[in-house]
N, C-alpha and C positions, 0 to 999 in steps of 0.2 A: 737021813736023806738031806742033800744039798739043798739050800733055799731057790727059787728060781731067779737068774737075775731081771727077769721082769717085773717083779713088784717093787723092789728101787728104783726104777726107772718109774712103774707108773706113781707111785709117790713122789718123786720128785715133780714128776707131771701135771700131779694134782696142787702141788704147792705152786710151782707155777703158774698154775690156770688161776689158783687162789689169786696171789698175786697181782697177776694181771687184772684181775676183775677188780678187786679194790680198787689200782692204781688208775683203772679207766670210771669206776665210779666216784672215785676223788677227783679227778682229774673234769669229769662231768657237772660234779656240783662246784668246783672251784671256776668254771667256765659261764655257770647261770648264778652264782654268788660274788664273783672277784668284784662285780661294781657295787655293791652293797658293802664290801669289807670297807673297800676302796674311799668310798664316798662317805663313809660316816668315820673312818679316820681323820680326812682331810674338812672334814667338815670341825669335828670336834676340836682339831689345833685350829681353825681361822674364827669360831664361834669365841673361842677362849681368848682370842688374842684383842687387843685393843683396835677401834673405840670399845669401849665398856660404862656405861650398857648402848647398845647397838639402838635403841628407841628410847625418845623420851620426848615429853612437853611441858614448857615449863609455864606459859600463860594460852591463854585464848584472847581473840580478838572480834569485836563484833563488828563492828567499822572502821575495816580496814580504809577505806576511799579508793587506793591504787594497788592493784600487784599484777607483779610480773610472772609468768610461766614459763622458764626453760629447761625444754627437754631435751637432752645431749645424745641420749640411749636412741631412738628410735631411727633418727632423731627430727625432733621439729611436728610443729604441729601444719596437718593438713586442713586444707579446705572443710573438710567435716568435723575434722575435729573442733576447728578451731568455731564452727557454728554451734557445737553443741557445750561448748565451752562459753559462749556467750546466752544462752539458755540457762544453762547450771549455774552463774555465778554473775554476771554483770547483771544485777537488779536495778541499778540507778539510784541505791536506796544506802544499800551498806557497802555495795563497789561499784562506784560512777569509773574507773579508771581499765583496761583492762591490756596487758600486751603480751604477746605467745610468737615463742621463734618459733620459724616456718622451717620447713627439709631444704629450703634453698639456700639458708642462713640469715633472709632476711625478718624482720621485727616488724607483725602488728599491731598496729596499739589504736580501743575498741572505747567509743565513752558511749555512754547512756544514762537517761534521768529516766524518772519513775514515769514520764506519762510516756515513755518509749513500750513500757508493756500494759496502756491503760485499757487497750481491748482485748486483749486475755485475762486480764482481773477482772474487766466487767461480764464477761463471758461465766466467768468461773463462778461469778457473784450474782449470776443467773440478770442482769442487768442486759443481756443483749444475749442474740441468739448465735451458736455458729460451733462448730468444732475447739476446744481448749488449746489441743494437743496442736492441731495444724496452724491456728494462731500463733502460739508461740516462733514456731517454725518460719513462720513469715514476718515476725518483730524483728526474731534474729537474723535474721538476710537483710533488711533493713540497716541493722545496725550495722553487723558485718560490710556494707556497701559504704558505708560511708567510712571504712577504717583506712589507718592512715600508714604507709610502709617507713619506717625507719631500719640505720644499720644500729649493729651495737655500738657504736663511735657517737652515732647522732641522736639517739632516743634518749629520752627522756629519764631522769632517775622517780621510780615511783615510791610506793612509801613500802613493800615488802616482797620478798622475791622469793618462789618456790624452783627450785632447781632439781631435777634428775640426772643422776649420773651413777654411767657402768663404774662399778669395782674393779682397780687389776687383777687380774689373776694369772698364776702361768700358768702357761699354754696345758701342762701337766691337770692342773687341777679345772680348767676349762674343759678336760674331757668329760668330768663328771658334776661340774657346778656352777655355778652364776651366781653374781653377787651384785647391787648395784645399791641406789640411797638417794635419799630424799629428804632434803636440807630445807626448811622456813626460815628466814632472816628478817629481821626488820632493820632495812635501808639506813633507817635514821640513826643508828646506834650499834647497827651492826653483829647487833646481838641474835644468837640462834635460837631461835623457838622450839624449835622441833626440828627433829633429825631422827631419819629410821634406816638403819643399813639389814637390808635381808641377805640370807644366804638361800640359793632356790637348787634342788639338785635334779637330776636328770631321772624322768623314769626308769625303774630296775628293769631290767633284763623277764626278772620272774612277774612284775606286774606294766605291763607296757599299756600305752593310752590307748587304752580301746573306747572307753564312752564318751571320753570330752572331745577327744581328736584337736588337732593342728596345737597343743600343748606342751613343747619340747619339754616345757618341765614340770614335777609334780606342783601341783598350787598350792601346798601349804609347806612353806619356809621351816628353813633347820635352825635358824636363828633370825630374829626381828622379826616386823608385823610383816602377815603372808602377801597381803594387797599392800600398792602403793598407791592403786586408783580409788581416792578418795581419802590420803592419809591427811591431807589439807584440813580435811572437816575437823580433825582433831584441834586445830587453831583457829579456822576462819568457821565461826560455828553458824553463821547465817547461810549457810551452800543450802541454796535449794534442790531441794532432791527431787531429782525425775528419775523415769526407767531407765539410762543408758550411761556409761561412761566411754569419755575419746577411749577411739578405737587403739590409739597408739599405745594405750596403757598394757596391753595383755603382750606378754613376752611369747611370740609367735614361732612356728617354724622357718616361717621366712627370716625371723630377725636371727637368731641362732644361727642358718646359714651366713648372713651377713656377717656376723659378728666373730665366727671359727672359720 
């Protein structure tokens, strides 16, 4: 008895449909995996390449007297920030000098002495009665009020400069990365203290930001320290610590539109 010719046909059918099921299940996970291939290829040639090592410090500082803050990424420091920048850091004690470029381009530059915060110490030191927190707040708009606008042409040279700036990358590896850095110098010599370049990558496809929201990218870096708010403390070890860092530090969804 002659075979039927319908069972090579549906064999061949079945090898087909095999086929095709593979090539749409590959084709599926190479669709919810390609940024994960993608991005830790491209990460691990720009992690490898120089500077090397991408973080380091080579002294600390307790009394600085003057530094300057510019931030090129965001860029510039706002109105808020620049208040809680003088809260966090111009004590009058171990930094009487303070200057922060602004998003317009132009340079604050912020002084204070110790009795500029002598009723939130006395507050604090149970010496008088009154809110800590909202003292503060009111020293530094004080100080803030009396700061003084220079350009970069006319300001002053201080004694050490914290700088932020984005990383090139092309356009290619901006689809999946970001990379930026943060340089201490001391003025006088010219010498770098501290320097941290991160590399920050984009959330995957299979884990998207769903708890922290407005976070274009994962927060713990592929290379270099994960925060740069607050890499300063690493040199300027007198940063007094309060709850909040400028707002301009955290790498936003708005800034990522800006910046692709």
């Amino acid at each position: 008895m002659k075979p039927s010719v319908a069972q090579p046909v549906k064999k061949r059918t079945k090898k087909i449909a095999l086929w095709a099921s593979i090539i749409l299940f590959v084709a599926a996970l190479l669709a919810l995996t390609h940024d994960i291939i993608l991005t830790n290829i491209l990460a691990y040639k720009i992690c490898k390449s120089d500077p090397q090592p991408k973080t380091f410090t080579k002294k600390t500082v307790e009394y600085p007297d003057s530094i300057y803050w510019e931030d090129n990424i965001y860029p510039g420091f706002n109105e808020k920030d620049r208040l809680l920048m003088i809260r966090n850091y111009l004590d009058g004690v171990h930094l009487k000098t303070m200057a922060l470029n602004a998003p317009d381009g132009s340079i604050y530059l912020f002084t204070a002495t110790e009795k500029d915060w002598q009723n939130s110490r006395d507050i604090k030191a149970y010496k008088r009665e009154g809110n800590y927190f909202n003292m503060l707040s009111v020293e530094a708009k004080v100080i803030a009020e009396r700061g003084i606008n220079f350009t970069r042409q006319t300001m002053p040279q201080l004694n050490y400069s914290v700088t932020f700036n984005p990383v090139s990358l092309t356009p290619f590896q901006r689809r999946y990365l970001w990379s930026d850095e943060v340089k201490i110098v001391d003025n006088k010599t010219d010498e770098v203290l501290a320097y941290n370049r991160r590399l920050m990558r984009r959330w995957y496809l299979l884990m998207p930001d769903i708890g922290i929201g407005r976070q274009y990218y994962y927060p713990h870096a592929m290379c270099g320290m994960s925060s740069y708010a607050g890499f300063d403390q690493r040199v300027f070890v007198f940063y007094k610590t309060v709850s909040h860092h400028p707002a301009h530090m955290g790498i936003t969804r708005d800034l990522f539109k800006k910046l692709n």
